[in-house]
TIDODO-909821 format. One record per residue (C-alpha): chain; residue number from 1; z negated, y, x. Coordinates in steps of 0.5 Angstrom, whole numbers, plus 500, padded with zeros to 3 digits. Each point is the difference from the previous one (the first is absolute). Layout:
+------+-----+-----+-----+-----+
! unit ! pos !  zz !  yy !  xx !
+------+-----+-----+-----+-----+
!    A ! NUM !   Z !   Y !   X !
...
+------+-----+-----+-----+-----+
This chain:
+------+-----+-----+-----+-----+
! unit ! pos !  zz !  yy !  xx !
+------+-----+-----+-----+-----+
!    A !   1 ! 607 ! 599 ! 444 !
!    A !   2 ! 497 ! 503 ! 506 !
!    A !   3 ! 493 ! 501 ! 496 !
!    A !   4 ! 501 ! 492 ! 498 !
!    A !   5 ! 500 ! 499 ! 508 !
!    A !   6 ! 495 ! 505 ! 501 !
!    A !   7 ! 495 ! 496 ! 497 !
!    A !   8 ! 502 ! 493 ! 501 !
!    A !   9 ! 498 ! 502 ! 508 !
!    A !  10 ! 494 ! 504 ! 497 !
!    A !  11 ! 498 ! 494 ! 498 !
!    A !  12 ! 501 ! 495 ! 506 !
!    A !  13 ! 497 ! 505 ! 504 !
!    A !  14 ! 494 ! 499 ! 496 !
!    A !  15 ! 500 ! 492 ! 500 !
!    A !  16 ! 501 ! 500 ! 508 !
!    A !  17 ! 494 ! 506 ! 500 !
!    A !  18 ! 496 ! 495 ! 496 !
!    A !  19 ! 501 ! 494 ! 504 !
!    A !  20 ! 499 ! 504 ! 506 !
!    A !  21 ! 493 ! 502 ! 497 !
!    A !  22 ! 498 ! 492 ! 498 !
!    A !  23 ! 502 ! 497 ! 507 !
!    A !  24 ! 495 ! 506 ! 503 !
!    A !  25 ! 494 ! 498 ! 494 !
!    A !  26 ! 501 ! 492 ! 503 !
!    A !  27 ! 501 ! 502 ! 507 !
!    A !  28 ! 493 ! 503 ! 499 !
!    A !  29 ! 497 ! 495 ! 496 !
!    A !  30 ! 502 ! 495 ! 506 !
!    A !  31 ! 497 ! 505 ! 505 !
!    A !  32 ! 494 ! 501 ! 496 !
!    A !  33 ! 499 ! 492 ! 500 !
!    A !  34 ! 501 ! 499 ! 507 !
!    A !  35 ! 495 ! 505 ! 502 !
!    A !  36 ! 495 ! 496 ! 496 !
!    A !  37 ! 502 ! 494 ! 503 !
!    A !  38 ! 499 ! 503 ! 507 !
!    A !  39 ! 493 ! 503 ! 499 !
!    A !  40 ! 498 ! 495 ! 496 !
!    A !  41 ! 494 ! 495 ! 503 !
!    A !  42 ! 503 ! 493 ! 501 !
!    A !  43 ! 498 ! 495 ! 506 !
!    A !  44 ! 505 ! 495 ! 501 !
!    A !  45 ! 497 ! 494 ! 505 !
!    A !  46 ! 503 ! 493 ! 501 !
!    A !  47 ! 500 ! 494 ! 505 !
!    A !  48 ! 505 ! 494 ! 501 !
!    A !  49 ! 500 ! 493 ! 503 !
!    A !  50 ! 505 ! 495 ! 501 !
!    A !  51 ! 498 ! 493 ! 502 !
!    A !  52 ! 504 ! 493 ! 503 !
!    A !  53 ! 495 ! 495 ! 499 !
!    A !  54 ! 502 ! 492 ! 503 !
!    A !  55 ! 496 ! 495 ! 499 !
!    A !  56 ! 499 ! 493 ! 503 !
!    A !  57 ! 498 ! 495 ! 495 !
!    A !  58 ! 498 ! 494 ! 502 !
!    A !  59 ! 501 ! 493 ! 497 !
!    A !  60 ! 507 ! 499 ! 496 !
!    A !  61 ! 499 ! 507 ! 497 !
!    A !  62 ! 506 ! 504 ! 502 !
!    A !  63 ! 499 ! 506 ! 504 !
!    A !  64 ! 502 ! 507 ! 497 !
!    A !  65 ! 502 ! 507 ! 502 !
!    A !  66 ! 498 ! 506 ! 495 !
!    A !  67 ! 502 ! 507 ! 500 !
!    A !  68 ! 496 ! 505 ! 496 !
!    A !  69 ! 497 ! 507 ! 499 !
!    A !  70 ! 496 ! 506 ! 498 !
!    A !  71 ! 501 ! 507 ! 499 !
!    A !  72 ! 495 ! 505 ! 496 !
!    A !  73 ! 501 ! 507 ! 498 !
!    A !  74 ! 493 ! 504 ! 498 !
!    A !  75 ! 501 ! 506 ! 497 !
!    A !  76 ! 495 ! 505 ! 498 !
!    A !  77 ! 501 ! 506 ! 495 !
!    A !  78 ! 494 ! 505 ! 501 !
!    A !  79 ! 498 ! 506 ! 496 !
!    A !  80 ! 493 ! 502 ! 501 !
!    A !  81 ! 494 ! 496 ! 500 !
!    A !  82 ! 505 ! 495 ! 495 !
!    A !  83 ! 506 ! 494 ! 504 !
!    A !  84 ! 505 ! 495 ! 497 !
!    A !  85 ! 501 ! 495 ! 505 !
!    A !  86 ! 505 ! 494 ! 499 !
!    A !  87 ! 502 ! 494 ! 506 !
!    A !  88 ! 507 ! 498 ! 499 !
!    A !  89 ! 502 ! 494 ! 503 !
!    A !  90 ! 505 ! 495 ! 502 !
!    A !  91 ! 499 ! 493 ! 503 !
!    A !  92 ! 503 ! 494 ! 501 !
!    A !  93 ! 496 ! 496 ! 494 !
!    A !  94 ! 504 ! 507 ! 496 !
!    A !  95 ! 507 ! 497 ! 501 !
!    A !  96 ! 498 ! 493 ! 498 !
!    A !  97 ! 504 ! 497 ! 495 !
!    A !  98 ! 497 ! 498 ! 492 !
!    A !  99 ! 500 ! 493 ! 498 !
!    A ! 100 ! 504 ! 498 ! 494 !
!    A ! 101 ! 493 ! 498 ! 496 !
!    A ! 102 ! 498 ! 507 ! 501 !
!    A ! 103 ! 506 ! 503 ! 496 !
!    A ! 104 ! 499 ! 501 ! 492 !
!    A ! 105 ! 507 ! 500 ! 497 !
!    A ! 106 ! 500 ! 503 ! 493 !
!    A ! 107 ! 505 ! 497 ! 496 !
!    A ! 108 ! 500 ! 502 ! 492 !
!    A ! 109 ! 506 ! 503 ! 495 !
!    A ! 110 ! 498 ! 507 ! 502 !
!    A ! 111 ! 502 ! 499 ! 507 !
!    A ! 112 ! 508 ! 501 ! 497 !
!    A ! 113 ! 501 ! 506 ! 497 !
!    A ! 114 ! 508 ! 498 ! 498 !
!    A ! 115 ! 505 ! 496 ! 503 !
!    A ! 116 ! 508 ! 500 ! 498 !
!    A ! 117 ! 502 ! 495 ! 496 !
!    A ! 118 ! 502 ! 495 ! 503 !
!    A ! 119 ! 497 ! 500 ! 506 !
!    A ! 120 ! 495 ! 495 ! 503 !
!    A ! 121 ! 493 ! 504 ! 502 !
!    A ! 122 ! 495 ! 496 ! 506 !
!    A ! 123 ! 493 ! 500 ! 499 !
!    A ! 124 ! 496 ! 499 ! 505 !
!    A ! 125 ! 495 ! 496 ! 499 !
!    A ! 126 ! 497 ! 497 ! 506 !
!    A ! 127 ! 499 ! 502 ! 508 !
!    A ! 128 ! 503 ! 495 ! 506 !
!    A ! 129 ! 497 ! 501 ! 507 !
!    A ! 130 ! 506 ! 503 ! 503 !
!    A ! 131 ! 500 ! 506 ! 494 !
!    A ! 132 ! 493 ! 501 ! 502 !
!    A ! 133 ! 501 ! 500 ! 507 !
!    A ! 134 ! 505 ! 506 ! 499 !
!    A ! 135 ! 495 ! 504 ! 498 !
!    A ! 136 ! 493 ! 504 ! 503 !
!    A ! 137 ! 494 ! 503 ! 499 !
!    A ! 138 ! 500 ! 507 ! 501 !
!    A ! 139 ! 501 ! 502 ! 507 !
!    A ! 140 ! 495 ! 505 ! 500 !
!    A ! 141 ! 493 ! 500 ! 498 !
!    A ! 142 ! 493 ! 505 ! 498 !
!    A ! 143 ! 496 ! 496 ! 504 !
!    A ! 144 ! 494 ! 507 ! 498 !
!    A ! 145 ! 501 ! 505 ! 494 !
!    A ! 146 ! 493 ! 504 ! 500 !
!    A ! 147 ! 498 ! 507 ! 498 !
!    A ! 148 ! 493 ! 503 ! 504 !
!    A ! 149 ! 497 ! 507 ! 498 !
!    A ! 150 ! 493 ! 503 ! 500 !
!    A ! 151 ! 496 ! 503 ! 495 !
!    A ! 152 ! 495 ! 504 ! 503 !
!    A ! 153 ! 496 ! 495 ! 506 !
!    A ! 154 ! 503 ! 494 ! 496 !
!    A ! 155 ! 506 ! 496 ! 502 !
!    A ! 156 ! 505 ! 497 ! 496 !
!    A ! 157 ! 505 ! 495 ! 500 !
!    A ! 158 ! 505 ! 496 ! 496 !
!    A ! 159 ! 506 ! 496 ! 500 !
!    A ! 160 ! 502 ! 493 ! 503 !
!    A ! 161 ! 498 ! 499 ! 507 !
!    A ! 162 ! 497 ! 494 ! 504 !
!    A ! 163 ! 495 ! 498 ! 504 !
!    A ! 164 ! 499 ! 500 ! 507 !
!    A ! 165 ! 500 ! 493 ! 504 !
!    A ! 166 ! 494 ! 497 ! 503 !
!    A ! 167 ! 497 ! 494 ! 502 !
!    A ! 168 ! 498 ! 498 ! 493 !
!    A ! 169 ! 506 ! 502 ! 496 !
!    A ! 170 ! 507 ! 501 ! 500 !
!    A ! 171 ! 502 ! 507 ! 497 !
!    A ! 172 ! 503 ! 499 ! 493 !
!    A ! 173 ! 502 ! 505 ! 494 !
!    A ! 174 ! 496 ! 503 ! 496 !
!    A ! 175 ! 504 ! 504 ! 494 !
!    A ! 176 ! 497 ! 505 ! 496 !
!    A ! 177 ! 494 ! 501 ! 505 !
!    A ! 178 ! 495 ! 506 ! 499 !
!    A ! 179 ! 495 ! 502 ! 505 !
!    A ! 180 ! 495 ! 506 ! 500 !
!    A ! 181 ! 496 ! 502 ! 506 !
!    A ! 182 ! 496 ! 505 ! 502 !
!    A ! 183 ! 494 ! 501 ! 506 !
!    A ! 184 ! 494 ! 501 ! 501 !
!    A ! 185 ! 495 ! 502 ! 504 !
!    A ! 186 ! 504 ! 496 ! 505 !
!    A ! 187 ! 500 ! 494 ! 496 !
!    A ! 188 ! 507 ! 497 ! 496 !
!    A ! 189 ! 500 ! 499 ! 493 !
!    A ! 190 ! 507 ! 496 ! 497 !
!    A ! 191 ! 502 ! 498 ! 493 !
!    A ! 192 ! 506 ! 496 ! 500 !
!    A ! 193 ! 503 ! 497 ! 493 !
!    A ! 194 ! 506 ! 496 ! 498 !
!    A ! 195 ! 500 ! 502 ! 492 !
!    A ! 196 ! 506 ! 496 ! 498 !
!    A ! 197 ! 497 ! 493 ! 504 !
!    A ! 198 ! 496 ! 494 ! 498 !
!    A ! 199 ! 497 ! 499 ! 505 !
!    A ! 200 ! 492 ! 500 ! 501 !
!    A ! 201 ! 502 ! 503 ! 507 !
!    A ! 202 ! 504 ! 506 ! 496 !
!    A ! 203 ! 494 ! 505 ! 501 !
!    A ! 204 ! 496 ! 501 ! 506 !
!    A ! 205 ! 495 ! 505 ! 504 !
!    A ! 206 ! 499 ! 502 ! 507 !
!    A ! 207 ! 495 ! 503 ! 505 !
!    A ! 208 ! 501 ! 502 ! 507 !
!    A ! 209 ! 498 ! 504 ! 506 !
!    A ! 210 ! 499 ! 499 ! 507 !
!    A ! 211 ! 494 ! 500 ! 504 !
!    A ! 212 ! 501 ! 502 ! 507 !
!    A ! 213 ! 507 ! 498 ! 501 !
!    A ! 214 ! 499 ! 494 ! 495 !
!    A ! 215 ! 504 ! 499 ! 494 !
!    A ! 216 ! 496 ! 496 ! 494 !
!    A ! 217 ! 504 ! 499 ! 494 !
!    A ! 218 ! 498 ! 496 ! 493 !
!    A ! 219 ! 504 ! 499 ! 494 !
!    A ! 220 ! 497 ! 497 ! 495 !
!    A ! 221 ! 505 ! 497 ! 494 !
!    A ! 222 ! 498 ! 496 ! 494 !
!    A ! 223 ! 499 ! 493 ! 503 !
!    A ! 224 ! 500 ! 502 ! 508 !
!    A ! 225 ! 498 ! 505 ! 505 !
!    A ! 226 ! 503 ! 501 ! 506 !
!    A ! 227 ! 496 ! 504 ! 506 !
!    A ! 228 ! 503 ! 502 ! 507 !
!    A ! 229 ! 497 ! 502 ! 506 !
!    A ! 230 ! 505 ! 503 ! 506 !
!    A ! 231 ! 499 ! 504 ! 506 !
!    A ! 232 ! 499 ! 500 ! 507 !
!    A ! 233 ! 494 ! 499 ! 505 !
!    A ! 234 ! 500 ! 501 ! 507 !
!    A ! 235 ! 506 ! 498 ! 503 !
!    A ! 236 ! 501 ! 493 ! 493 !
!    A ! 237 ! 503 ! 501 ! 494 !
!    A ! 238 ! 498 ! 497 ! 494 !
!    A ! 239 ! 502 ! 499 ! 493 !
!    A ! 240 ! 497 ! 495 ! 495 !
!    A ! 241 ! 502 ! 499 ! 492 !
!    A ! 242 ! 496 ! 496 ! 495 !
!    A ! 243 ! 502 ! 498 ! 492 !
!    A ! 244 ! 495 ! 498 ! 497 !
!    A ! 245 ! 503 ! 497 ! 494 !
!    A ! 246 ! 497 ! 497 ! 493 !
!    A ! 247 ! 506 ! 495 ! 499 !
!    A ! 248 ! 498 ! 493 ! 505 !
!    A ! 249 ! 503 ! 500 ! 505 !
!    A ! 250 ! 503 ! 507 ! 501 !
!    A ! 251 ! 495 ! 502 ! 505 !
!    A ! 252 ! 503 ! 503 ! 507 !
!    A ! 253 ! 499 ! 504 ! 507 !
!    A ! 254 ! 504 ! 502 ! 505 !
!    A ! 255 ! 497 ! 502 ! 507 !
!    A ! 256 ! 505 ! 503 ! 506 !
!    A ! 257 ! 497 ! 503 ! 506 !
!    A ! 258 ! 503 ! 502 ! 506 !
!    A ! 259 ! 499 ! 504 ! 506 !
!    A ! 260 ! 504 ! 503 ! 506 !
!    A ! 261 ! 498 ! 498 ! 506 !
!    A ! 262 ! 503 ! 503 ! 508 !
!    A ! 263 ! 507 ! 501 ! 495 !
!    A ! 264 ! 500 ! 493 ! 497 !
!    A ! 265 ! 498 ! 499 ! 492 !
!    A ! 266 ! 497 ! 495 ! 498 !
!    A ! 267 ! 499 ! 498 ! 493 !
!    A ! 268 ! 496 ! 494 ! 496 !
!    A ! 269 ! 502 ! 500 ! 493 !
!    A ! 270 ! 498 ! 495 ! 494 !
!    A ! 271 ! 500 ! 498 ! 493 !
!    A ! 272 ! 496 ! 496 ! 496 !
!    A ! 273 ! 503 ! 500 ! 492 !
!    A ! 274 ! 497 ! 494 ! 497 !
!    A ! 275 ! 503 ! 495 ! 496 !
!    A ! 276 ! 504 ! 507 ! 496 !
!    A ! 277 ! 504 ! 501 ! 507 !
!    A ! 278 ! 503 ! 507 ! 500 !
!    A ! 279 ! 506 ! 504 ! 501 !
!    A ! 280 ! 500 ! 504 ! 507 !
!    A ! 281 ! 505 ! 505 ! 505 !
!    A ! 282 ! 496 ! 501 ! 506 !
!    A ! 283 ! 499 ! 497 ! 506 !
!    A ! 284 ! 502 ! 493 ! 497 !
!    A ! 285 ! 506 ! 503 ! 498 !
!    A ! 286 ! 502 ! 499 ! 493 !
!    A ! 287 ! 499 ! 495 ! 495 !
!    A ! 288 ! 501 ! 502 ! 493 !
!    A ! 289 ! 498 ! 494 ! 497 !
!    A ! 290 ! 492 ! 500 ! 500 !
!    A ! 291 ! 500 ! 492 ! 499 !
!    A ! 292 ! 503 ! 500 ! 508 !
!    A ! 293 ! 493 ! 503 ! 503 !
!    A ! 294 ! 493 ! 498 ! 498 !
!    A ! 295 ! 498 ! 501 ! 508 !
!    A ! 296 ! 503 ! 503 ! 506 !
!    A ! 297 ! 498 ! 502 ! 507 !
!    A ! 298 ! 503 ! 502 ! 506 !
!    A ! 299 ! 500 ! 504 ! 507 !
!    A ! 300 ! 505 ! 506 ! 502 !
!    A ! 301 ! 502 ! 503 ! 506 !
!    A ! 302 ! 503 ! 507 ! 501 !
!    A ! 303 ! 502 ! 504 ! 506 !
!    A ! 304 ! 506 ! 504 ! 503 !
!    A ! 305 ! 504 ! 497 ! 505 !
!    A ! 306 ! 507 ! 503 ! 503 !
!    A ! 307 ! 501 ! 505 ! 495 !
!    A ! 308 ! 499 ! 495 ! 495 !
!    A ! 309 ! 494 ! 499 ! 495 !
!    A ! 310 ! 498 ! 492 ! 500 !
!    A ! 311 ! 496 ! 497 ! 495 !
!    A ! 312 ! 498 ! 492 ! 500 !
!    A ! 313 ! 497 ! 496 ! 495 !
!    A ! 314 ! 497 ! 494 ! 498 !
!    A ! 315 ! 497 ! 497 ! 494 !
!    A ! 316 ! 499 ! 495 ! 494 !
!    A ! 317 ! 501 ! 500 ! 493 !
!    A ! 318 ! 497 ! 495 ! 494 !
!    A ! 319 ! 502 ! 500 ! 493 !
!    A ! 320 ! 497 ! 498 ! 495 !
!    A ! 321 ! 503 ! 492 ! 500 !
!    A ! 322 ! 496 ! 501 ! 507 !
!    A ! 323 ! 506 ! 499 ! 503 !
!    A ! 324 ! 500 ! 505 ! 507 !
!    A ! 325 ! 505 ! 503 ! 503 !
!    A ! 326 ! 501 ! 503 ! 508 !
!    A ! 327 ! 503 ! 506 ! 503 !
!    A ! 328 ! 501 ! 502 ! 506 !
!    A ! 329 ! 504 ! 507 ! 500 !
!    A ! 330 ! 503 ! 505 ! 505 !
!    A ! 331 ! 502 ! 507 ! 498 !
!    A ! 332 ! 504 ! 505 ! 506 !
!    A ! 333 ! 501 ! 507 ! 497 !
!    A ! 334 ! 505 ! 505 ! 504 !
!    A ! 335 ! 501 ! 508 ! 498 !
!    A ! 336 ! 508 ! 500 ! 501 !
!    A ! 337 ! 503 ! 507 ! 503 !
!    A ! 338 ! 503 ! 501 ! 493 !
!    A ! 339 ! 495 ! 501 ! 495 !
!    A ! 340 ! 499 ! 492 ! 498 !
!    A ! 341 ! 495 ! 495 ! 502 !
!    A ! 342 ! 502 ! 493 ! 502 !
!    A ! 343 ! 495 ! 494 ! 498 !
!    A ! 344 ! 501 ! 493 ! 502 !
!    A ! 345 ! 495 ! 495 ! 496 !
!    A ! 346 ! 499 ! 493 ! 502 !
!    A ! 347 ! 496 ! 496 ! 496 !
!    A ! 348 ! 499 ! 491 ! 501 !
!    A ! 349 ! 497 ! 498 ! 494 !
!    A ! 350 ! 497 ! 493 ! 500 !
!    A ! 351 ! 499 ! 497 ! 494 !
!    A ! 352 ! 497 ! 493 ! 504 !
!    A ! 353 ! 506 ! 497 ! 497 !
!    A ! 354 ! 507 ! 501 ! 503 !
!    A ! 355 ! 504 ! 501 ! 495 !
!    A ! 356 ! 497 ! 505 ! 496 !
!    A ! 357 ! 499 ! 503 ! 507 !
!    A ! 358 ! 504 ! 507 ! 503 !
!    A ! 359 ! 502 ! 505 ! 506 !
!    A ! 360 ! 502 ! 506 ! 497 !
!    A ! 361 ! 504 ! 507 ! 504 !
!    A ! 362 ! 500 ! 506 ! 497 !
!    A ! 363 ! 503 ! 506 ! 503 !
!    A ! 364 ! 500 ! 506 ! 497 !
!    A ! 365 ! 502 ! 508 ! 499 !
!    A ! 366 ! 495 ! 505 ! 497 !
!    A ! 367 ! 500 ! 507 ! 499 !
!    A ! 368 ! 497 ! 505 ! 496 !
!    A ! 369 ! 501 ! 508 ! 499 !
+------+-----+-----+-----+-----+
């Protein structure tokens, strides 16, 4: 009896001293972990804005009130030469409801597995708009997911990413996107292709360089070029950008010069894109839809005031219907003692007909870490 005792205890001992023995394995695993984590070479940067916008319509045009935001995290993962990089963000467009005709319904006999008899089984087979309205899109968004290595003087990257906005183009996706380049002599050669896209503008070649301070770009696509002059001279600042298109129509140029002048800058910028029109995200502010810019020109004054930076323009839009379009904007931006930025934006738009006509306020909160 006492030796049945004996070895039952024997036994349990054992049991505790092995599962000691596993809790000091797993706290080791999850402290090697962390000391990965922790030495590991990751950047996590972001920005955000919220933004209250009134605007004033004209005519019998009801006025509205709209809230939104923006809010991005950039996070680059490094390891020698090579990083991964993603943008996630969240925007008020993010969370906006789907409409009823974009949802398919999938209604076959395989959809139901079984059903005890005598039950009565609903198949669904359409969408209302208030069943669609209770749905979302995904809250968060890879805006960029692109990998950026070297092998020997050569850079390379690859991944889905966008483009940079401009006064002739609104930034858009390219996915599947592949760039090589590498310099010599001082002088920038680039390769970019889309493998998977149709597009004649799926492949394209750039040189660039500067020469005294100044920037001269050429890219060259099948059926286009675009070339850009950028730089400074004495106390003027100028950049130029032309496309030369083989689609009729299709040419465009851009100019913005500006110059600082006793703390005041002044700016002049222009646009002439023919009967194509173009997208644009600059002076003009943004315009996604090309058929709403063929030509625009405008002034600007910037200077600081009281604390505040106070920007003032004025300038004209025409599309291609010729229709034009006036601006006049004033922009007050103010650092506040708790890291963000306050913006208020007024904008009078004058479209010469007073029910397509508008006065907008916008005021925002912005910051970035």
């Amino acid at each position: 009896m006492y030796i049945i005792v004996f070895m039952l205890k024997f036994n349990i001992l054992l049991n505790k001293g092995e599962i000691i023995m596993k809790k000091q394995v797993i706290a080791a695993a999850v402290a090697a972990t962390m000391s990965a984590v922790a030495v590991a070479d990751i950047s996590i940067t972001g920005s955000g804005k919220a933004n209250y916008t009134y605007t004033d319509n004209g005519g019998s045009t009801a006025d509205t009130n709209a809230v939104s935001h923006e809010f991005d995290l950039h996070v680059v993962g490094k390891s020698g030469d090579t990083s991964v990089v993603m943008n996630i963000e969240n925007t008020t467009s993010n969370n906006s409801t789907i409409a009823a005709s974009d949802i398919t319904v999938v209604n076959t006999n395989t959809d139901i597995v079984s059903a005890e008899a005598g039950s009565t089984v609903t198949v669904l087979t359409s969408v209302s708009a208030t069943q669609a309205a209770q749905s979302q899109t995904d809250e968060l968004n890879v805006k960029n997911a692109y990998m950026t290595t070297k092998v020997g003087d050569v850079n390379i990257k690859f991944g889905d990413y966008y483009g940079s906005d401009y006064m002739l183009g609104n930034a858009g996706l390219s996915e599947g996107k592949l760039g090589i380049d590498t310099t010599i002599g001082g002088v920038k050669l680039q390769y970019e292709s889309q493998p998977e896209s149709t597009s004649r503008d799926n492949e394209s070649v750039t040189i660039s360089g500067s020469i005294n301070g100044i920037a001269l770009s050429h890219e060259m696509w099948n059926g286009k070029d675009e070339s850009s002059v950028i730089g400074k001279v004495g106390p003027v600042s100028v950049e130029y950008r032309t496309i030369s298109n083989d689609t009729a129509g299709q040419d465009k140029d851009s100019l913005v010069v500006s110059a600082d002048v006793q703390g005041i800058e002044l700016t002049y910028a222009e646009i002439d894109a023919g009967t194509g029109g173009t997208t644009t995200d600059a002076f003009f502010g943004e315009f996604t839809t090309a058929s709403d810019v063929m030509d625009a020109d405008g002034y600007g004054i910037k200077t600081s005031l009281a604390g505040n930076t106070v920007n003032l323009k004025s300038y004209e839009v025409k599309n291609t219907s010729s229709a034009t379009t006036d601006y006049t904007k004033v922009i007050v931006t103010r650092p506040l003692a708790s890291g963000a930025t306050f913006e208020f934006t007024y904008t009078d738009k004058d479209t010469g007909t007073t029910s397509t006509s508008s006065e907008t306020m916008d005021f925002e909160l912005a910051v970035k870490f």
